[in-house]
C-alpha positions as a Markdown table, in Angstrom:
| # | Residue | x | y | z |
|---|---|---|---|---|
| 1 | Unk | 142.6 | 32.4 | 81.5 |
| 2 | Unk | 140.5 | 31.2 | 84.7 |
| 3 | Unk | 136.7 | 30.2 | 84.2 |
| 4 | Unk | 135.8 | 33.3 | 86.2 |
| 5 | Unk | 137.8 | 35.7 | 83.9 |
| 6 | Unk | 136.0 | 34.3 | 80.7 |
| 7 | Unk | 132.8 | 34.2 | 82.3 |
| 8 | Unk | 133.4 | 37.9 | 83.5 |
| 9 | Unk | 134.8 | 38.6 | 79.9 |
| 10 | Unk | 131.2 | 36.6 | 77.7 |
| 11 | Unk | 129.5 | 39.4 | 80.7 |
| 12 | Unk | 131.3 | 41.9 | 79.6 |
| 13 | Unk | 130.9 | 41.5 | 75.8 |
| 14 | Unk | 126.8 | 40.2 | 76.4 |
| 15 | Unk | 126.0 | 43.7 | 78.1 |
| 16 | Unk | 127.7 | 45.5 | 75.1 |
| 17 | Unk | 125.6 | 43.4 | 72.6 |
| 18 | Unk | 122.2 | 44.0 | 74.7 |
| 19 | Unk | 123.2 | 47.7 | 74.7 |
| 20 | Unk | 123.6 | 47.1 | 70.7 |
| 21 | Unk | 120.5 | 45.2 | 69.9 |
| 22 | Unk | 118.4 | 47.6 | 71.8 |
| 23 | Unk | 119.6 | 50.4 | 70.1 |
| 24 | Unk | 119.2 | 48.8 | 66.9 |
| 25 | Unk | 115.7 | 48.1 | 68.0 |
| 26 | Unk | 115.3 | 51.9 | 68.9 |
| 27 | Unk | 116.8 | 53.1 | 65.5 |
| 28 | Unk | 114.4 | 50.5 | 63.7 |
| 29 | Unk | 111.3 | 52.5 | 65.6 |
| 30 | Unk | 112.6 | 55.5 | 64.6 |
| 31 | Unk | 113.0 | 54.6 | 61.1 |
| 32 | Unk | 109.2 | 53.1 | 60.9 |
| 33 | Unk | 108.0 | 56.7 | 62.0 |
| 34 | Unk | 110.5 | 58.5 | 59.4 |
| 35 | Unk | 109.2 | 55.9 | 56.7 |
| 36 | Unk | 105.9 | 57.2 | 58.1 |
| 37 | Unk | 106.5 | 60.5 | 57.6 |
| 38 | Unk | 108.0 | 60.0 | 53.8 |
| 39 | Unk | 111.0 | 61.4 | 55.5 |
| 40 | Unk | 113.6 | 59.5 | 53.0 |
| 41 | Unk | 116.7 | 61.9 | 54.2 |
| 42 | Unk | 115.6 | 60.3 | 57.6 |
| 43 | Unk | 115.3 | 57.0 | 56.6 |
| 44 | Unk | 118.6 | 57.1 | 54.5 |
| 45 | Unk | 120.5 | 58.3 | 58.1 |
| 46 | Unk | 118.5 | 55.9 | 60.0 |
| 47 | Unk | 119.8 | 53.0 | 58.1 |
| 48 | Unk | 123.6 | 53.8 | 58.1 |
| 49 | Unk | 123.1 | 54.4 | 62.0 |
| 50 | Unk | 121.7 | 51.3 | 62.5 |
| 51 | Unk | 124.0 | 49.3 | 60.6 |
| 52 | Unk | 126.9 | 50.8 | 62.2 |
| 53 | Unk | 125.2 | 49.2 | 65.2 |
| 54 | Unk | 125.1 | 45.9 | 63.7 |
| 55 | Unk | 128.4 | 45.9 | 63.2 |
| 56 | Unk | 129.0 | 46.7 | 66.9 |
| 57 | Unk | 127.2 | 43.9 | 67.7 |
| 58 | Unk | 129.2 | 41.4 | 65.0 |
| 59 | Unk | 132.4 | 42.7 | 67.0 |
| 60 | Unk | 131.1 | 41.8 | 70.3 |
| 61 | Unk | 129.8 | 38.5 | 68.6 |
| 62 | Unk | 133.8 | 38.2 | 67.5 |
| 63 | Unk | 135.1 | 38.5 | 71.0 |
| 64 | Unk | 132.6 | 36.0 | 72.5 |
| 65 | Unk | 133.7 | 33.6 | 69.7 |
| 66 | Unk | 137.2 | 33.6 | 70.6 |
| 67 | Unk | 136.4 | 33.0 | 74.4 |
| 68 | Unk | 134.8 | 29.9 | 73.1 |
| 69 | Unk | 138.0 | 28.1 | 72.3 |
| 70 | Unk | 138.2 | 28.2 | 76.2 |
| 71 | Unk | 135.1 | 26.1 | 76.8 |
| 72 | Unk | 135.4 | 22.1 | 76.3 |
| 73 | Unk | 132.8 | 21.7 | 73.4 |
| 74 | Unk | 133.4 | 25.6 | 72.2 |
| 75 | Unk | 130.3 | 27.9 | 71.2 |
| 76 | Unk | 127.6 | 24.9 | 71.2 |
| 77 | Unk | 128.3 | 24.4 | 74.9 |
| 78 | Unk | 128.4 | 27.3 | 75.8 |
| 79 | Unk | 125.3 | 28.6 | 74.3 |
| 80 | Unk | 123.7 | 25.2 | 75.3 |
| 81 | Unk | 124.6 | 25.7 | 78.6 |
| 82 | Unk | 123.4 | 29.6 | 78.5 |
| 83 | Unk | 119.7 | 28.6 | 77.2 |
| 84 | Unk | 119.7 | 25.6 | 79.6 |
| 85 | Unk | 116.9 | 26.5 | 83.1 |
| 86 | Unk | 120.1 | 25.9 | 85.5 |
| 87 | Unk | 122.1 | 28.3 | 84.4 |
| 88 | Unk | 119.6 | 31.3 | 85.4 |
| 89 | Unk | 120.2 | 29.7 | 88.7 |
| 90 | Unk | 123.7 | 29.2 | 89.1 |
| 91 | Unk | 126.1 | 29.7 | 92.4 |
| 92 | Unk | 128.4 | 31.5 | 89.8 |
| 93 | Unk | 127.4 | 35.3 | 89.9 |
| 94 | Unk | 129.3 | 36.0 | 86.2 |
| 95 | Unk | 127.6 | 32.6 | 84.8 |
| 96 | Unk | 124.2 | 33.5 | 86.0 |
| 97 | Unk | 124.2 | 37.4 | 85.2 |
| 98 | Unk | 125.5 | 36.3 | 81.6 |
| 99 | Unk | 123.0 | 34.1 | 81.2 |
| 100 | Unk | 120.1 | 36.6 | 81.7 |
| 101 | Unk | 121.9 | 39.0 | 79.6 |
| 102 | Unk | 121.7 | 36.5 | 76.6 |
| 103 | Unk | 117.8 | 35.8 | 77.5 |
| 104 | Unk | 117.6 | 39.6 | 77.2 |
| 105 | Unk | 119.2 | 39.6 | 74.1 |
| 106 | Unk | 117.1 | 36.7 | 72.4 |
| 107 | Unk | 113.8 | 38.7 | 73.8 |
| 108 | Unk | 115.3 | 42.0 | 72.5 |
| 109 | Unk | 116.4 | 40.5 | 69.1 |
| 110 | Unk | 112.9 | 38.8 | 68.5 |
| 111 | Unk | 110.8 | 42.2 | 69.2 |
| 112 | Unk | 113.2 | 43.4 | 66.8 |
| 113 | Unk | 112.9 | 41.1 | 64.0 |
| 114 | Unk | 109.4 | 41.6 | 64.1 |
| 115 | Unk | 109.5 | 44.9 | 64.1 |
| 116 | Unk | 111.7 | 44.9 | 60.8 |
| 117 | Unk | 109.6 | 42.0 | 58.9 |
| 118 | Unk | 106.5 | 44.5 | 59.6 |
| 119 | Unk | 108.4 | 47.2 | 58.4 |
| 120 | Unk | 109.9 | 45.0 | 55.1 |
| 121 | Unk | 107.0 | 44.6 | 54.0 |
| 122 | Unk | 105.3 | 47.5 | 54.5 |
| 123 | Unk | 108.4 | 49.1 | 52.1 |
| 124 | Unk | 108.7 | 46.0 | 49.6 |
| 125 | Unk | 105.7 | 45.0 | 49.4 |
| 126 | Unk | 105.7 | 41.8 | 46.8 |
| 127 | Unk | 109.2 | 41.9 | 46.7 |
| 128 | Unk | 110.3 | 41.7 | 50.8 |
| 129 | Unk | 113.1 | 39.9 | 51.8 |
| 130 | Unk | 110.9 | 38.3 | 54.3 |
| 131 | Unk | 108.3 | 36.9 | 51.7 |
| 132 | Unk | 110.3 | 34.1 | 51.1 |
């Protein structure tokens, strides 16, 4: 496999994962206002939806993993290469459109995490996964 096909290939699977994580961040939103409403039939759907995202993501996580074997240095340069300020820059239009699609996804993934620590809590109280 050329460079360019991988690189089109990491694209392809980084636009399905930012399609993913915002949808996971959507269904999270949703589930706050359900949780709101005391709406436990909601909240019970919510949750299976969302994980059926996650695991959506995972697969797409899967398929970038086994392009790594193509790199010299595997995931860690890769990813190091991804967060670096060059590659938003780069000649390479599959390189550079890849690398804002995984700054999208760290940005998206953060709100989300947030938004589910708030939300955690809020539901567990003392006993939150995120209190520890």
């Amino acid at each position: 496999m050329e460079e360019m096909e991988i690189w089109l290939e990491i694209a392809k699977q980084l636009q399905a994962e930012y399609r993913h994580i915002c949808e996971i961040r959507r269904l999270t939103e949703e589930m706050r206002e359900a949780f709101q409403r005391d709406d436990t039939v909601s909240v019970q759907l919510i949750l299976g939806m969302r994980q059926e995202e996650m695991n959506e993501y995972d697969r797409c996580e899967e398929k970038i993993h086994i392009l790594d074997c193509c790199f010299q240095g595997g995931k860690q340069e890769r990813e190091r290469w991804l967060k670096s300020e060059k590659s938003l820059v780069d000649e390479n239009e599959m390189k550079r459109k890849s690398a804002e699609l995984y700054h999208s996804i760290q940005n998206q993934l953060k709100l989300t995490m947030e938004m589910d620590k708030r939300l955690n809590k809020k539901i567990a109280g003392e006993d939150s996964f995120y209190k520890k």
